[in-house]
Every structure is written in structure tokens, then in C-alpha cells.
C-alpha angles and dihedrals in degrees: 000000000000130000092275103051092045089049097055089032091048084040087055100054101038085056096049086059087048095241110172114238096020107170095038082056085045091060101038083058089055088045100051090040096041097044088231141115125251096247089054086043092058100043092054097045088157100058102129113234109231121236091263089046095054098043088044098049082047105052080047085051103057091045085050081052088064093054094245105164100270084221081070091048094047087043089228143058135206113254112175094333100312125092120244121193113247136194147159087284098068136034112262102262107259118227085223089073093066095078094070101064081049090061087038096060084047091064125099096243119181112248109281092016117206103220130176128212111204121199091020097189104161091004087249105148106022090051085040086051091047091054097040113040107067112242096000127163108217130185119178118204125202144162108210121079098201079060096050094056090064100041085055082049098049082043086064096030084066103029100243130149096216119142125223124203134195117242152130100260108304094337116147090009110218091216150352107281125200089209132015114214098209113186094160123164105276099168103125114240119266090017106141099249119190118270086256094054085046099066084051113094115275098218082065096051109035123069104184127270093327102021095244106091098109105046082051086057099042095052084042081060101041090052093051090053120101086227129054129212120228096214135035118175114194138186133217137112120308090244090060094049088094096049086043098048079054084060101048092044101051085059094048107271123112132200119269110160140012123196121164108301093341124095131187115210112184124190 
């Protein structure tokens, strides 16, 4: 079997199963497994897979067939232009969320700024800030303990010195932070996700009846402390932003910016 007839056989099955963007998942997969870019992939249509590499791109297509996220099968996913491992433990990174480390560089930040990312998950964005944001002190939080251990992972991964702490949201701060990244689950309870979205774990997707129960809790817990932050960044659905913009207000943050899914509060 060559490039060609994996990729119209591979484009076959994962339609059948109604897989969205079949044929692009067919090619990731030859490119992972080929070592070679798409543009290469589709100029030598007739390079013959080898036994291992057929065997190998057909037990990945069956997985793709049951709709598991084709960033678990890969093992990584693309955030800002660098890789981050991914597994079951931990949601797929969103390109949507790109864009707020892009509202994030257009702040005006004090020099060395101190900056919290709640709900880690990956380690995305507060790995992405680190890396981004010039001098900047960075500590991730996160609950569950599968996520933590690739976070710890992507930490490595990027050679970075970042701690990560266990908590419930921004409970027990290690420190005073000049801006909170808050991606928190805002799916509201009981909403049809897509069968992808379905093998991801549920606590990362779903925020409670309305999808906003986290972020209710988190600006609860930023009012309480003794310290305030000058920036939080959130993430939902644009159709809960107002509702959201309520929240954040009621606890002494107002609305600066909105950008996709992404909205700035400052204090």
C-alpha cells in the first residue's frame, strides 16, 4: 500500500464514521508516522508504506473511527506555535485560546510581572506566557492530579522552572499576581457535545447549569484575598460574556476588552 492508496482508503473509513476533516486527519496521521511534511507526502504519492507503518497508521485509524481527539492519538497538540503533550488526563488545547496570550502581550504589565494560571490543565498558556512575556514569574494551579502530571511533563518538555500547585481554583495563592489566566469549563451542564469532545474529561469541559460556576467561585475568591490582581482573562462562549461580565463586576472587575471567546476584566 503507497501514500496515495492509504490516504483514499484512510479518507474512506474515517467518513464512513462521519469524522469531520477526514482526509486532513488522514494526512496528519502520514505525516506523524512518515516523518514527513504534507507538501513532500503529496509529491511522492507512490512511496510504499512499510509493513510497521501500515499496521501502525491502521490500528490510529480505527481509534480516529471512534471519534477519539486525534491530538490523544498523536500524543500532542499545537498551542501558539509549540507542541504540548496531551493525553486523556487533560482537554485538547483550543486555538481559541490563542488569542489570550495575544491580549495578554498587548497589556501594560509592570516589569517582571507575577501572573497565575488557574485551571492549568496542559500548562498552555502559563508555559506559552512564560515564554512569552519577558521576565515574567509564572505559577500554574490546578486540581487534578492526571493533569498535573503533564503539565509537569510540558514544563520539562519546554525547559521551564514553573511551579504548579494543587488547589481548588485560586484557593491558598502562592503568591500576589499582577494578572489571572482563567480557562475554566463553561459548557453548561447537560449541553450535546461532539463524540471528540466526548473521550476528553468531562471536569475540563463542563462548568455547572449555566457554565459559569467556576468563574463565580474564582472572582468570589479573588475579592476575599487581601491582594488584588490588576488583570483576569477569562474564557466562555461568546453568549455567556454578558452574564459573565455581571460576575466579574459584582466582585469589582469591569470589562476592557473582548476578543472572540476571550474577555479582559481589570480592577
Amino acid at each position: 500500500m503507497n501514500v496515495t492508496d492509504f490516504l483514499k482508503f484512510g479518507e474512506h473509513k474515517l467518513e464512513e464514521a462521519s469524522v469531520p476533516s477526514s482526509r486532513l486527519d488522514v494526512l496528519i496521521l502520514l505525516e506523524d508516522c512518515l516523518g514527513r511534511d504534507r507538501a513532500w507526502l503529496l509529491a511522492h504519492p507512490e512511496i510504499e508504506l512499510t509493513p510497521n507503518q501500515k499496521n501502525k497508521l491502521l490500528r490510529q485509524l480505527e481509534r480516529r473511527r471512534s471519534h477519539e481527539p486525534l491530538a490523544y492519538i498523536r500524543g500532542f497538540s499545537e498551542f501558539y506555535g509549540r507542541n504540548f503533550r496531551v493525553n486523556r488526563h487533560v482537554l485538547e488545547p483550543r486555538p481559541e485560546s490563542e488569542t489570550m496570550i495575544s491580549l495578554l502581550k498587548k497589556l501594560s504589565l509592570p516589569p517582571n510581572p507575577h501572573i497565575a494560571d488557574v485551571g492549568a490543565g496542559t500548562g498552555c498558556l502559563g508555559i506559552t506566557a512564560g515564554l512569552e512575556i519577558v521576565d515574567a514569574k509564572v505559577a500554574m494551579y490546578e486540581i487534578d492530579s492526571g493533569a498535573i502530571a503533564v503539565a509537569r511533563h510540558n514544563l520539562h518538555l519546554h525547559e521551564l522552572h514553573i511551579p504548579i500547585y494543587k488547589r481548588d481554583l485560586l484557593s491558598r495563592p502562592a503568591d500576589i499576581y499582577d494578572v489571572v489566566l482563567a480557562n475554566l469549563p463553561y459548557v453548561p451542564d447537560g449541553w450535546k457535545i461532539n463524540k471528540a469532545a466526548g473521550a476528553e474529561p468531562r471536569i475540563a469541559i463542563f462548568g455547572g447549569k449555566d457554565g459559569l460556576s467556576l468563574y463565580r467561585r474564582l472572582f468570589e475568591q479573588l475579592e476575599k484575598l487581601t491582594w488584588t490582581p490588576k488583570f483576569v482573562l477569562t474564557e466562555a462562549l461568546p453568549p455567556q460574556h454578558e452574564k459573565l461580565a455581571t460576575i466579574a463586576n459584582k466582585h469589582g472587575f469591569r470589562l476592557i476588552k473582548s476578543d472572540d471567546f476571550i474577555q479582559v476584566f481589570q480592577s
